[in-house]
Biopython code that builds the backbone (N, CA, C, O; Angstrom):
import numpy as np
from Bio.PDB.StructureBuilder import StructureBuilder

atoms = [
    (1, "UNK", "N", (0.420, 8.213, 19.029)),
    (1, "UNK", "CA", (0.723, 8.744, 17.729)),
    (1, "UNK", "C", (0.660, 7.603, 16.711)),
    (1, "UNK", "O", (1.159, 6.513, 16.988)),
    (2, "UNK", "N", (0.247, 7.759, 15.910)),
    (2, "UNK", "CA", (0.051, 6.667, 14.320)),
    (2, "UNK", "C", (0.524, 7.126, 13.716)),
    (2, "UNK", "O", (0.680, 8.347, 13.737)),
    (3, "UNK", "N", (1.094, 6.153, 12.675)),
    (3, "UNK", "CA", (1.671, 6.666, 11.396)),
    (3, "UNK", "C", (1.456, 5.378, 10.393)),
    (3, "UNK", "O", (1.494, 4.197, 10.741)),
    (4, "UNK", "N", (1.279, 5.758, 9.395)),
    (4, "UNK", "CA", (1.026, 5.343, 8.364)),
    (4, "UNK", "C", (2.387, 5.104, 7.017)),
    (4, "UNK", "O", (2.737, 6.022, 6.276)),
    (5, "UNK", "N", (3.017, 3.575, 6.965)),
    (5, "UNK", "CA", (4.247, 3.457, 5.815)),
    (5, "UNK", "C", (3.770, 3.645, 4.177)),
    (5, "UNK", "O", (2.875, 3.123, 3.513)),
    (6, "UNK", "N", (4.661, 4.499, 3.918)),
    (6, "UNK", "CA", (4.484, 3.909, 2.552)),
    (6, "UNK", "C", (4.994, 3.409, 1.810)),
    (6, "UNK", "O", (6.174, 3.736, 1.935)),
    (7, "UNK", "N", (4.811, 2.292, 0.465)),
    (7, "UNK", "CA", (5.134, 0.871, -0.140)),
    (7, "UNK", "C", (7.108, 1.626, -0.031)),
    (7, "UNK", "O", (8.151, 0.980, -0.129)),
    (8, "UNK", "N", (6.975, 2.755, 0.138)),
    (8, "UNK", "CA", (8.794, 2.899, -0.482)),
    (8, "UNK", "C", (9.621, 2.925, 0.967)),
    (8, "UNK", "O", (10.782, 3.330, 1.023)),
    (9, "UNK", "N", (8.861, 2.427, 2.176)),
    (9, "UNK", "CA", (9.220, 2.639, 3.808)),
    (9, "UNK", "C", (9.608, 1.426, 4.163)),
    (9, "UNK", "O", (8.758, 0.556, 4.353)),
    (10, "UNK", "N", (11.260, 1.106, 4.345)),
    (10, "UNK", "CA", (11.801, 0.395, 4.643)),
    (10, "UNK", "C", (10.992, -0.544, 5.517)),
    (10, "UNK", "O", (10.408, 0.051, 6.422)),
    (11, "UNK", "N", (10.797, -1.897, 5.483)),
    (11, "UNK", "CA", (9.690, -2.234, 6.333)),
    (11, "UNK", "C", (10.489, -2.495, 7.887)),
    (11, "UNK", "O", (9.719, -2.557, 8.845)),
    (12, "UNK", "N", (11.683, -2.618, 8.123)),
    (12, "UNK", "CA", (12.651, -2.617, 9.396)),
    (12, "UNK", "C", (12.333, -1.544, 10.316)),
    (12, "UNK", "O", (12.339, -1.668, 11.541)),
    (13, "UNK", "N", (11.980, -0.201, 9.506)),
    (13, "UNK", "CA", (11.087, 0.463, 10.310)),
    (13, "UNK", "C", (9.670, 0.270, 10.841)),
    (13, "UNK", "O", (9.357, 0.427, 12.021)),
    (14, "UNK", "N", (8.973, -0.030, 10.011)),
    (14, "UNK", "CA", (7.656, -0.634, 10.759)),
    (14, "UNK", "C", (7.708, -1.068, 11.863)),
    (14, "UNK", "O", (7.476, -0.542, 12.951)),
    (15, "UNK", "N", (8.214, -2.663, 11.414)),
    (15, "UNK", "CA", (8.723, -3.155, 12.930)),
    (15, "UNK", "C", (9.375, -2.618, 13.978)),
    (15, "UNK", "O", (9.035, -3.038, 15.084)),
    (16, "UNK", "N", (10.128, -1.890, 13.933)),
    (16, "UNK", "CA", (10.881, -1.161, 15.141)),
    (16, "UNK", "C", (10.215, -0.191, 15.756)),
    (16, "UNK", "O", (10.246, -0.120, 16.985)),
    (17, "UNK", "N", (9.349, 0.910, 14.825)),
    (17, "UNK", "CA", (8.534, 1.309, 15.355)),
    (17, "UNK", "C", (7.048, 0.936, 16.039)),
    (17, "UNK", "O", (6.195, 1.529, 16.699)),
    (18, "UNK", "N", (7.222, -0.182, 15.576)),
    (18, "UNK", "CA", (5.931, -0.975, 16.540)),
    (18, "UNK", "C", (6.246, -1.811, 17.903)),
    (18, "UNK", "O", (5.514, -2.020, 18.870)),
    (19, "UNK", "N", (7.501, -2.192, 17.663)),
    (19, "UNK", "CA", (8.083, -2.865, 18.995)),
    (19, "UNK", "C", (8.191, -1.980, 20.313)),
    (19, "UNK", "O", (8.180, -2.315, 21.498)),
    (20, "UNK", "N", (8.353, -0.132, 19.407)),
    (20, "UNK", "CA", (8.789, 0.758, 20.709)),
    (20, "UNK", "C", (7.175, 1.145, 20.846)),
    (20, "UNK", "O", (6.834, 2.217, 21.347)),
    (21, "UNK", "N", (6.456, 0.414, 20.476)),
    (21, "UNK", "CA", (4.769, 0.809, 20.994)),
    (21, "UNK", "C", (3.885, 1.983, 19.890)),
    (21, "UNK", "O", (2.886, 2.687, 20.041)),
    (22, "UNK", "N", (4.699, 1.781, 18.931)),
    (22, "UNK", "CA", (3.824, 3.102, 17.734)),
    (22, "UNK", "C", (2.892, 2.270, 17.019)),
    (22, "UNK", "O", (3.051, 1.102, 16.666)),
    (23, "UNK", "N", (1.682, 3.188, 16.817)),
    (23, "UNK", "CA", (0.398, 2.071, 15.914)),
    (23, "UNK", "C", (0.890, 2.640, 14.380)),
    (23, "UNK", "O", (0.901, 3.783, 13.922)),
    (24, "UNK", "N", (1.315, 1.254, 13.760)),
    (24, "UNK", "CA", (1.797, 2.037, 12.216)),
    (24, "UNK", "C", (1.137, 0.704, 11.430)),
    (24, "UNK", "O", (1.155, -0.467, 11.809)),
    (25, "UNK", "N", (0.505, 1.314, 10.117)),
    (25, "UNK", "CA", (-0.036, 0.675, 9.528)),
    (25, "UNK", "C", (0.671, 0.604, 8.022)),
    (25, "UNK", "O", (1.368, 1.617, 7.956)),
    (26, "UNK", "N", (0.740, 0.189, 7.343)),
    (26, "UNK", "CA", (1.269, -0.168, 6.384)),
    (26, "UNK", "C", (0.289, 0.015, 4.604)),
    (26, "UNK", "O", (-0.714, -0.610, 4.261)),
    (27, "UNK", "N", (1.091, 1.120, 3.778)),
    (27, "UNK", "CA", (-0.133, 1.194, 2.718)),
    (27, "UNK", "C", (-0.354, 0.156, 2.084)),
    (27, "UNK", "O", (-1.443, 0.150, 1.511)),
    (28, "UNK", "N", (0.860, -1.578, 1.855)),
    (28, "UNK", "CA", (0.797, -2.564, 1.616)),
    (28, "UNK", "C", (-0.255, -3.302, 1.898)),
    (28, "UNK", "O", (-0.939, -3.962, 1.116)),
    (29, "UNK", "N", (-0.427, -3.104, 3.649)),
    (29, "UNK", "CA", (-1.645, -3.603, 3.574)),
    (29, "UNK", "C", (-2.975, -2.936, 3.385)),
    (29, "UNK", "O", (-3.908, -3.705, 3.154)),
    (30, "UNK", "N", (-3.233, -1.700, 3.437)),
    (30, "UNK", "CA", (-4.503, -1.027, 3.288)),
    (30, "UNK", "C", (-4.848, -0.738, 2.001)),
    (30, "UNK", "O", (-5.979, -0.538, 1.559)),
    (31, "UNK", "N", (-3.677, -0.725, 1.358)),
    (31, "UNK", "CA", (-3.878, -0.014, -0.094)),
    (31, "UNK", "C", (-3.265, -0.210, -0.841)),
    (31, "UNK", "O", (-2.982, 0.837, -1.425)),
    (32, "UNK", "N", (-2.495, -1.615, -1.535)),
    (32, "UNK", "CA", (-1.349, -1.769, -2.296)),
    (32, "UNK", "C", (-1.471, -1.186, -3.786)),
    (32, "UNK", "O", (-2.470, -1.319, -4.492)),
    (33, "UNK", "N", (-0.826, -0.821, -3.984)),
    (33, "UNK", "CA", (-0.484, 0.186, -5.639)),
    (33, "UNK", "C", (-1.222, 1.181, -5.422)),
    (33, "UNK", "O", (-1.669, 1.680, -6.455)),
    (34, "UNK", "N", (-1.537, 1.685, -4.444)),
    (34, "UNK", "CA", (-2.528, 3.299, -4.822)),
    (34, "UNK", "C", (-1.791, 4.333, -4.993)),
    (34, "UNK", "O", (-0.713, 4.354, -4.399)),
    (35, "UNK", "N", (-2.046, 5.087, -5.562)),
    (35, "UNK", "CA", (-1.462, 6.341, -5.847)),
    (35, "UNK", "C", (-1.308, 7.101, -4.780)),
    (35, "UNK", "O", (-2.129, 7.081, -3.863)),
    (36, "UNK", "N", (0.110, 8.105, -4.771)),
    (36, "UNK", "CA", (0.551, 9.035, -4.145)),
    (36, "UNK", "C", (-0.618, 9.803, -3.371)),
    (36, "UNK", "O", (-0.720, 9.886, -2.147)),
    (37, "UNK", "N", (-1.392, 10.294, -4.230)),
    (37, "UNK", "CA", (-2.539, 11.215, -4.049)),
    (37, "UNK", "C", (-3.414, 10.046, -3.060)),
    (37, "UNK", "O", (-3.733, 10.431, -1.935)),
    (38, "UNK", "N", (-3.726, 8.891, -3.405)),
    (38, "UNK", "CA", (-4.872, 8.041, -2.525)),
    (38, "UNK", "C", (-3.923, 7.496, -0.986)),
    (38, "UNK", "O", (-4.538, 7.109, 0.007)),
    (39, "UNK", "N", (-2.816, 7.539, -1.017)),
    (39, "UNK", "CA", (-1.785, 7.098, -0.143)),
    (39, "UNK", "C", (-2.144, 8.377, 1.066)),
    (39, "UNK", "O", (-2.439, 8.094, 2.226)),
    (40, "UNK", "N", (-2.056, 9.758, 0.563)),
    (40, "UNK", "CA", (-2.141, 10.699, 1.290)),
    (40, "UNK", "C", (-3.820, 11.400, 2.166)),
    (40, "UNK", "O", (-4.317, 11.976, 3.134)),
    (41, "UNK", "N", (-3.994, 10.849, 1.056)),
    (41, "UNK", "CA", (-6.075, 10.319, 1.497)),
    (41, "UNK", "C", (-6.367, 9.662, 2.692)),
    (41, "UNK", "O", (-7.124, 9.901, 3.632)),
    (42, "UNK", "N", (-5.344, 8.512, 2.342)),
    (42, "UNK", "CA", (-5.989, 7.374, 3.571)),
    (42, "UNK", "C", (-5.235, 7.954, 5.092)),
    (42, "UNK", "O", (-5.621, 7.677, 6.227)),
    (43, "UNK", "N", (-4.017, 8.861, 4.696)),
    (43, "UNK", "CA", (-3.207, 9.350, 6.301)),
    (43, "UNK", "C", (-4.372, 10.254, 6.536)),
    (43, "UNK", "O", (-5.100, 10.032, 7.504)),
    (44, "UNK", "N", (-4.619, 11.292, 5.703)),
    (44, "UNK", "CA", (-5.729, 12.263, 6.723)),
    (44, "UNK", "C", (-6.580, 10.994, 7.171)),
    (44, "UNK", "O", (-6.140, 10.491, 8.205)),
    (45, "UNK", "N", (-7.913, 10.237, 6.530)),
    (45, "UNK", "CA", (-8.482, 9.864, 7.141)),
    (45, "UNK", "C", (-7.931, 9.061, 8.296)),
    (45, "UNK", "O", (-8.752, 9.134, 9.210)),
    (46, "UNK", "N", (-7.154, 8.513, 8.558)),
    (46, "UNK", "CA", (-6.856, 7.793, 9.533)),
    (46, "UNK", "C", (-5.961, 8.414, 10.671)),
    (46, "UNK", "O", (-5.504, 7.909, 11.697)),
    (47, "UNK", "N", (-5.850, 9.906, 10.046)),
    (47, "UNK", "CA", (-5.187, 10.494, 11.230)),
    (47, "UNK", "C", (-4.076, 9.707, 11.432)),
    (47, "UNK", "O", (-3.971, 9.170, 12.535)),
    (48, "UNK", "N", (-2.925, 9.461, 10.307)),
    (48, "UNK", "CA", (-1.942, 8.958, 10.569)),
    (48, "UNK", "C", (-0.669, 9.987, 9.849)),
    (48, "UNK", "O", (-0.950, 10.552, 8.792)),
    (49, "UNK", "N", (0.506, 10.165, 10.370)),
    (49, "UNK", "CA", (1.491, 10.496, 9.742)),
    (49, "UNK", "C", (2.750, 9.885, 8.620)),
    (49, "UNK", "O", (3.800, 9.350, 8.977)),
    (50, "UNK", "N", (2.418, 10.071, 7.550)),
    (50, "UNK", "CA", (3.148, 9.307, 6.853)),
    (50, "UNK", "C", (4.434, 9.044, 6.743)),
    (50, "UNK", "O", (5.082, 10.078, 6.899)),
    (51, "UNK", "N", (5.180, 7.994, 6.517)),
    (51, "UNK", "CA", (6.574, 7.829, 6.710)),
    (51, "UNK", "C", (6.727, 7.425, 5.134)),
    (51, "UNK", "O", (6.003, 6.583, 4.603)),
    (52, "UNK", "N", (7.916, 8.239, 4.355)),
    (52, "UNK", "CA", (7.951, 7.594, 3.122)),
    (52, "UNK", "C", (9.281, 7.678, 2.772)),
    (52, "UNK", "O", (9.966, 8.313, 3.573)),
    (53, "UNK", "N", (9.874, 7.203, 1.767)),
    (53, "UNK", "CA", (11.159, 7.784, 1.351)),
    (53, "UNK", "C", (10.887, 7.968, -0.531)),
    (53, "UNK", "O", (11.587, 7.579, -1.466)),
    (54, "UNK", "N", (9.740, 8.629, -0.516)),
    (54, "UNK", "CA", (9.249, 8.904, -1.572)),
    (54, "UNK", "C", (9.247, 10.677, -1.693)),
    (54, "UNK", "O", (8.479, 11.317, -0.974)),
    (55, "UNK", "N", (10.048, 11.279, -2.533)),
    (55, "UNK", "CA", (10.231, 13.080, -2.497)),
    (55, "UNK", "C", (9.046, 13.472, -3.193)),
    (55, "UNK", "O", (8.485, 14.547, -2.982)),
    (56, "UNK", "N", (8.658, 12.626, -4.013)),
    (56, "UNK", "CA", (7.194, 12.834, -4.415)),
    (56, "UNK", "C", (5.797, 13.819, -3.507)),
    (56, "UNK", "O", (5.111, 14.781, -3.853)),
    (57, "UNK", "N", (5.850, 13.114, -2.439)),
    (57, "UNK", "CA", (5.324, 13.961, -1.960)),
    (57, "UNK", "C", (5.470, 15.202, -0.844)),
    (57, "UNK", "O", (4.850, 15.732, 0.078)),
    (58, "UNK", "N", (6.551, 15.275, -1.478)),
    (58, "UNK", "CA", (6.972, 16.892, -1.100)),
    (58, "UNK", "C", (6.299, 18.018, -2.332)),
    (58, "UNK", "O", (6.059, 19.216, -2.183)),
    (59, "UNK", "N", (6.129, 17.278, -3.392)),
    (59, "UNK", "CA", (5.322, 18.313, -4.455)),
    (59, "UNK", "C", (3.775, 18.502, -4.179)),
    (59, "UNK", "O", (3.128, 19.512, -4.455)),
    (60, "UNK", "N", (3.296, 17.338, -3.581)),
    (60, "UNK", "CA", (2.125, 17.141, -3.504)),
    (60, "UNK", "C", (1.694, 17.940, -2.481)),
    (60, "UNK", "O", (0.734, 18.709, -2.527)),
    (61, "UNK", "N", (2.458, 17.732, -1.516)),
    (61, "UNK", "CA", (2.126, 18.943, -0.432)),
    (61, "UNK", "C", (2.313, 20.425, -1.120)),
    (61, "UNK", "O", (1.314, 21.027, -1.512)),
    (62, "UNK", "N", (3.519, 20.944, -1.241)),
    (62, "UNK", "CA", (3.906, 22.223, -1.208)),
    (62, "UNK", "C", (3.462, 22.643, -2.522)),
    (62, "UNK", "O", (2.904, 23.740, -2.507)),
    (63, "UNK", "N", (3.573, 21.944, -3.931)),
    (63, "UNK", "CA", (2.899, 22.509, -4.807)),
    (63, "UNK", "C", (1.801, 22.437, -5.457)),
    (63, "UNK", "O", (1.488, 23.062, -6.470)),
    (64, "UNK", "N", (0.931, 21.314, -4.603)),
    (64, "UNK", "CA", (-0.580, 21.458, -4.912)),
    (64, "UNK", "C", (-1.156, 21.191, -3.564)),
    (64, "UNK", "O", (-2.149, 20.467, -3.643)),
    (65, "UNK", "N", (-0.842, 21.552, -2.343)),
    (65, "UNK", "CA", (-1.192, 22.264, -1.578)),
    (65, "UNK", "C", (-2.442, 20.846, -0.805)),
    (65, "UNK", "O", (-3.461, 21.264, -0.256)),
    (66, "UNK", "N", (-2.260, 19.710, -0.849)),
    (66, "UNK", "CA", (-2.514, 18.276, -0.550)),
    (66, "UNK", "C", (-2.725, 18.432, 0.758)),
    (66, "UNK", "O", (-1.696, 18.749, 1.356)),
    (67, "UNK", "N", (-3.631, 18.332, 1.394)),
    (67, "UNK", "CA", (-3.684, 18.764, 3.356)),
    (67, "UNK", "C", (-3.136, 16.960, 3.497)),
    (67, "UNK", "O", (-3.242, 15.945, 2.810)),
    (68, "UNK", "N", (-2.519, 17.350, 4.824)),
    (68, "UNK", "CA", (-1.819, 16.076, 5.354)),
    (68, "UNK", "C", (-2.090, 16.315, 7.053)),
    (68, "UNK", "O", (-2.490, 17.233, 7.769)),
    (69, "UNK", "N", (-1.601, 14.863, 7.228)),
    (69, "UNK", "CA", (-1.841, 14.922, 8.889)),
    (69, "UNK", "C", (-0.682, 14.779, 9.460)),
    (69, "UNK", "O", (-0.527, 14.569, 10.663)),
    (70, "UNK", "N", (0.528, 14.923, 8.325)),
    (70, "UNK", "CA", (2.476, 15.042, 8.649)),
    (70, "UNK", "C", (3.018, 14.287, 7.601)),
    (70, "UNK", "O", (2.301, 13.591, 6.882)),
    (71, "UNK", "N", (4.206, 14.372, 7.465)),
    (71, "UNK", "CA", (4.811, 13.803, 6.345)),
    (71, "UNK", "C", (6.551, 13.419, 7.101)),
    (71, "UNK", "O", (7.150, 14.359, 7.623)),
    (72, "UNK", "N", (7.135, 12.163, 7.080)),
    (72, "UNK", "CA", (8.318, 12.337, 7.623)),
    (72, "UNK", "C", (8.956, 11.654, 5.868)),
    (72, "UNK", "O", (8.529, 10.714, 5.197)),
    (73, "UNK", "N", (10.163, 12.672, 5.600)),
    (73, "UNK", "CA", (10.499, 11.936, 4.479)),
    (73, "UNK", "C", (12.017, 11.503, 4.676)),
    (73, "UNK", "O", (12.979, 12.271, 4.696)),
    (74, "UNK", "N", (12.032, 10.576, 4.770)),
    (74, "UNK", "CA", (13.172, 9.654, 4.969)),
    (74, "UNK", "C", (14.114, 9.673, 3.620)),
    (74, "UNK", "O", (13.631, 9.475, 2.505)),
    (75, "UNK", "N", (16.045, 10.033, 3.929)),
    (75, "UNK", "CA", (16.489, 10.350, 2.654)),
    (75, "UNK", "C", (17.955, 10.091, 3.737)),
    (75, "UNK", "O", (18.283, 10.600, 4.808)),
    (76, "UNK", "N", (18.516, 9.173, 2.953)),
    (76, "UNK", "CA", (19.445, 8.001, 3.417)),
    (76, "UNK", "C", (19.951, 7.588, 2.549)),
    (76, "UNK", "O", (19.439, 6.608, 2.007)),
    (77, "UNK", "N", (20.890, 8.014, 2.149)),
    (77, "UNK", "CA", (21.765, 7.344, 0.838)),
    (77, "UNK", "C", (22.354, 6.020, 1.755)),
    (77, "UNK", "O", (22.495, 5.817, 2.961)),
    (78, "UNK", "N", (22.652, 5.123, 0.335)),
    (78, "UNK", "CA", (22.979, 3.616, 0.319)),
    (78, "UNK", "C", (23.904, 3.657, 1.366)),
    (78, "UNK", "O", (23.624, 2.955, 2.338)),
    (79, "UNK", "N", (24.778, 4.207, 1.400)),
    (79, "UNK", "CA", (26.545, 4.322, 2.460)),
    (79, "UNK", "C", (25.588, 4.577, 4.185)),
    (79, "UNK", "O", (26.084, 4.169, 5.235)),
    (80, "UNK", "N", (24.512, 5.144, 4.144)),
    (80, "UNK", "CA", (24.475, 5.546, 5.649)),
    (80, "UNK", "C", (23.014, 4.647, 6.317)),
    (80, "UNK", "O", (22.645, 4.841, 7.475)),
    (81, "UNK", "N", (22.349, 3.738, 5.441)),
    (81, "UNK", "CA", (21.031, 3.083, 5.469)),
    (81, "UNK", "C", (21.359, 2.156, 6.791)),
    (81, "UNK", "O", (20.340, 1.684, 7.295)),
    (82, "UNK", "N", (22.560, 1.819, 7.428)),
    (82, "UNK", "CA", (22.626, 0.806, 8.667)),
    (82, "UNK", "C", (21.997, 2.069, 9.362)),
    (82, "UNK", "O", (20.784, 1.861, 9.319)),
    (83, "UNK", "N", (22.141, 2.848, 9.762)),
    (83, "UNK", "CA", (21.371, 3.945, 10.979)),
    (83, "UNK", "C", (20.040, 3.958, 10.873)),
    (83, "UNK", "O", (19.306, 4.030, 11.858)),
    (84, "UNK", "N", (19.511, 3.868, 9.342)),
    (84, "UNK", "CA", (18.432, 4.355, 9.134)),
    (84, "UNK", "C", (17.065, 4.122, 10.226)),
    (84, "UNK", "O", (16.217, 4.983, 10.458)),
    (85, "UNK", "N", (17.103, 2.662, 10.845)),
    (85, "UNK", "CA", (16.422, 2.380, 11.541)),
    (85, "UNK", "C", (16.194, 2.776, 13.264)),
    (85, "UNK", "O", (15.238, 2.810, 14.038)),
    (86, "UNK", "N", (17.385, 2.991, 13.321)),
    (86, "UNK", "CA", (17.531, 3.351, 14.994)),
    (86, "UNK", "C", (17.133, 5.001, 14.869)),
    (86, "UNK", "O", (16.468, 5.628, 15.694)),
    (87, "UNK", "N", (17.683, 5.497, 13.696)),
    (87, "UNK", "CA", (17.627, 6.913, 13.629)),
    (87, "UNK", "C", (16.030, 7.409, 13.783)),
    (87, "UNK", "O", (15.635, 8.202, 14.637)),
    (88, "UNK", "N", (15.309, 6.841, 12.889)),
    (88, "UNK", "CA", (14.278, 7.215, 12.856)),
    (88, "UNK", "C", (13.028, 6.962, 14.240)),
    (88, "UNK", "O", (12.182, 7.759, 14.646)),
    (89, "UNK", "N", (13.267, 5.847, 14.614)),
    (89, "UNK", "CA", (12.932, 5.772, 16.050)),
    (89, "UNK", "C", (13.375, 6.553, 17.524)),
    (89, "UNK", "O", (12.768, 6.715, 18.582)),
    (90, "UNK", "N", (14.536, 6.889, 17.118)),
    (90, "UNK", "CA", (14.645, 7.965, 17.915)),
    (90, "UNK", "C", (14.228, 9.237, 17.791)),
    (90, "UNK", "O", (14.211, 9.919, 18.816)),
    (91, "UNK", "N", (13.770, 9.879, 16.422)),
    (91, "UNK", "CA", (13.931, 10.752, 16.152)),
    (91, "UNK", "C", (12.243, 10.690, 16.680)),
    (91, "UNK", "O", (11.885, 11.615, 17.409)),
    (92, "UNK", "N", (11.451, 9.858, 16.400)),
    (92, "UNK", "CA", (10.066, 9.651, 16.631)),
    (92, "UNK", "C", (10.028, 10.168, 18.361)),
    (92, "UNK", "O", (9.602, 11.253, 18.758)),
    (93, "UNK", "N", (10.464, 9.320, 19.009)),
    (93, "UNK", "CA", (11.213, 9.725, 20.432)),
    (93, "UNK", "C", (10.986, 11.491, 20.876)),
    (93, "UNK", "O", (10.180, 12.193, 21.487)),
    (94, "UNK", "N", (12.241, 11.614, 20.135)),
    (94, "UNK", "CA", (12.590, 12.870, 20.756)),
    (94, "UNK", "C", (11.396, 14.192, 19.971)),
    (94, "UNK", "O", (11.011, 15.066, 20.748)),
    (95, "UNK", "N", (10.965, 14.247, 18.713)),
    (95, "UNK", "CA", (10.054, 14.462, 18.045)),
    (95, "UNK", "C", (8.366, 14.756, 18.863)),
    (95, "UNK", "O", (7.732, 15.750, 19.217)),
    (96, "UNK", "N", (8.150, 13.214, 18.882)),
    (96, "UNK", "CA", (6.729, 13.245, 19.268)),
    (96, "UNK", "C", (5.672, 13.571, 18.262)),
    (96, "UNK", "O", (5.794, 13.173, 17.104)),
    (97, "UNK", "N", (4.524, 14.355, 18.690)),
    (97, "UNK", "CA", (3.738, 15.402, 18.390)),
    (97, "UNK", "C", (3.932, 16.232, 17.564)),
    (97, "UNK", "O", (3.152, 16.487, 16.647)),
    (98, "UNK", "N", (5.270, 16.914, 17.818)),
    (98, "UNK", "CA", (5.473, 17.837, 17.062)),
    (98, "UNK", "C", (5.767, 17.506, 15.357)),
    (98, "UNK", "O", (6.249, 18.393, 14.653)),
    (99, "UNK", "N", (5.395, 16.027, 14.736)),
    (99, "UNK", "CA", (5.734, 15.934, 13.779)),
    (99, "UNK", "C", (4.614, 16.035, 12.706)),
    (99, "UNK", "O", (4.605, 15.968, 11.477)),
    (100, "UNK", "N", (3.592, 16.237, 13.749)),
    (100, "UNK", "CA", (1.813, 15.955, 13.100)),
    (100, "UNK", "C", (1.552, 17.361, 12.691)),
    (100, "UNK", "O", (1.762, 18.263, 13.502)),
    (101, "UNK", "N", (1.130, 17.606, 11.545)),
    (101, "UNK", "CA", (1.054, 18.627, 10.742)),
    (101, "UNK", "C", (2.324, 19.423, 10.289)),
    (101, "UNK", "O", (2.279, 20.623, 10.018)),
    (102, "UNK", "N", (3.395, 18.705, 10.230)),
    (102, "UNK", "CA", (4.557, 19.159, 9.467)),
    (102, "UNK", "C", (4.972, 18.007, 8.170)),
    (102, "UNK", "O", (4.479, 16.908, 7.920)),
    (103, "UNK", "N", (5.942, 18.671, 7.576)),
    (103, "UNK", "CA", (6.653, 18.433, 6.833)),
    (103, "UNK", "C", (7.836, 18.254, 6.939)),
    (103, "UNK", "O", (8.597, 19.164, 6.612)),
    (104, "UNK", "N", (8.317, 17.079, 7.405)),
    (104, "UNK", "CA", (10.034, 16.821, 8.009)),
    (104, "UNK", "C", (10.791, 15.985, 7.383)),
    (104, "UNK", "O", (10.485, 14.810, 7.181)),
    (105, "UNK", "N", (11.813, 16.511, 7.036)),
    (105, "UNK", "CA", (13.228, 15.697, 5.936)),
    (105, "UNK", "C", (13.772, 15.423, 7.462)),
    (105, "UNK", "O", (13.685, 16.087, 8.495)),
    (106, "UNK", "N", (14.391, 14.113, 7.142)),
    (106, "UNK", "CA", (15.628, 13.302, 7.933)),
    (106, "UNK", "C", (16.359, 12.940, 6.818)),
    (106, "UNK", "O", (16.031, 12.509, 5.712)),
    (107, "UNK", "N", (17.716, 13.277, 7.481)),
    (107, "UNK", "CA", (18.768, 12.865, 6.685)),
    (107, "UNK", "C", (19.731, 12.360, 7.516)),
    (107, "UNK", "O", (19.704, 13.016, 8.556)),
    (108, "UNK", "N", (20.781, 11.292, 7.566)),
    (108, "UNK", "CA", (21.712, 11.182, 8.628)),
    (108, "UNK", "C", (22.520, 12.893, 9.020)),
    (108, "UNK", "O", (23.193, 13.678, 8.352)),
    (109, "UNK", "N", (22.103, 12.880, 10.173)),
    (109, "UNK", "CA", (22.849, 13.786, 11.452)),
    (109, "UNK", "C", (21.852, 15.158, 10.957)),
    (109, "UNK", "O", (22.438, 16.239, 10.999)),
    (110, "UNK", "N", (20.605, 15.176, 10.563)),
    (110, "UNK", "CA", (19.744, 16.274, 10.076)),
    (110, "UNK", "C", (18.469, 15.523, 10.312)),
    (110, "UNK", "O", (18.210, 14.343, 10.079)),
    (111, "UNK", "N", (17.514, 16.758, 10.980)),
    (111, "UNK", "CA", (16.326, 16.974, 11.245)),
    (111, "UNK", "C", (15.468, 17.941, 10.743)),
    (111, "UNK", "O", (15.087, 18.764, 11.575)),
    (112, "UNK", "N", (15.178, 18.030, 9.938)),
    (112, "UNK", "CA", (14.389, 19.802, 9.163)),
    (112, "UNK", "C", (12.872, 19.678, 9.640)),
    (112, "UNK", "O", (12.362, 18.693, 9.108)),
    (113, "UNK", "N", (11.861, 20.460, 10.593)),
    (113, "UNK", "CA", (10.830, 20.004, 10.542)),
    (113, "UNK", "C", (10.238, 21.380, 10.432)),
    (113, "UNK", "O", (10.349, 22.222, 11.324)),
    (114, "UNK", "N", (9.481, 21.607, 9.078)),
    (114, "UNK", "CA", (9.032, 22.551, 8.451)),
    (114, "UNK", "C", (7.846, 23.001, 9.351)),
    (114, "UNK", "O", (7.282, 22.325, 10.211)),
    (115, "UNK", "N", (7.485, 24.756, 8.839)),
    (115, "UNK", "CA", (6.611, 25.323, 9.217)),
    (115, "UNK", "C", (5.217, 24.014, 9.264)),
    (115, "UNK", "O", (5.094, 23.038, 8.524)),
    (116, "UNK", "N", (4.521, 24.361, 10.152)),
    (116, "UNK", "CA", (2.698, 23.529, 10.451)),
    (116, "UNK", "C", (2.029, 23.485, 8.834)),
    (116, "UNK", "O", (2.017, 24.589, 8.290)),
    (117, "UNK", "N", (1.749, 22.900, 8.419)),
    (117, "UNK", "CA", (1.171, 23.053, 7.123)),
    (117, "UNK", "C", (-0.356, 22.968, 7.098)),
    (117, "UNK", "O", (-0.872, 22.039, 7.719)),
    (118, "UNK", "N", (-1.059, 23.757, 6.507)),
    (118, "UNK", "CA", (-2.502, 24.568, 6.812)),
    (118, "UNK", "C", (-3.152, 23.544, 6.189)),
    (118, "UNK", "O", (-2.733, 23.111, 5.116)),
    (119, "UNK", "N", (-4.573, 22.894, 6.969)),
    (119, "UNK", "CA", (-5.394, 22.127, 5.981)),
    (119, "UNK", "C", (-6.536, 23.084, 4.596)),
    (119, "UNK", "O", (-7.204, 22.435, 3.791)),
]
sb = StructureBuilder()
sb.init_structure("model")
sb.init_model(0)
sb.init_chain("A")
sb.init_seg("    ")
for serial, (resi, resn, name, xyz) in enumerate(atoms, 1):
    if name == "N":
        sb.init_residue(resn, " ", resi, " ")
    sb.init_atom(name, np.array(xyz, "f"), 0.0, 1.0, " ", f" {name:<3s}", serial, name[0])
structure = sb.get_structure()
């Protein structure tokens, strides 16, 4: 499974998710300052799932209808951000597959992983 950070993705995740063996690439390095819209470009092509803590593109998907290859949106207020890292690696874990062609909010002690979203 790949996934693809974006500039607003804690980079503690990167690393952690690469240590537990995930290929994650970073839009810093592929694409620094690109837009939302070119950010979501480069996950289809690369067949990667994006990790962001950007709500932004929750519009991009659902209200202009943006095909994606998954979206995990990370939403962690300041008080609960020590978990943030273990959380999300586990959640990758227990997850898998099933996160590729969805739309999934994490929140501490919440998992939402939305209907398959149609290319």
């Amino acid at each position: 499974m790949k996934f693809l950070a974006d500039e607003s993705c804690d980079f503690a995740i990167v690393r952690a998710l690469r240590v537990a063996g995930y290929d994650v690439a970073t839009v810093v390095d592929l694409s620094p300052r690109a837009t939302d819209a070119e950010v979501m470009a480069l996950a289809v092509r690369e067949s990667r799932v994006l990790l962001t803590e950007d709500r932004d593109f929750g519009q991009l998907v659902y209200a202009y209808g943006r095909s994606v290859q998954g979206v995990v949106f990370l939403r962690y207020p300041f008080s609960a951000r020590r978990r943030l890292v273990q959380d999300v690696v586990r959640i990758v874990r227990q997850f898998g597959r099933k996160l590729e062609g969805c739309f999934v909010v994490v929140q501490p002690g919440r998992v939402r992983v939305g209907k398959p979203l149609k290319d």
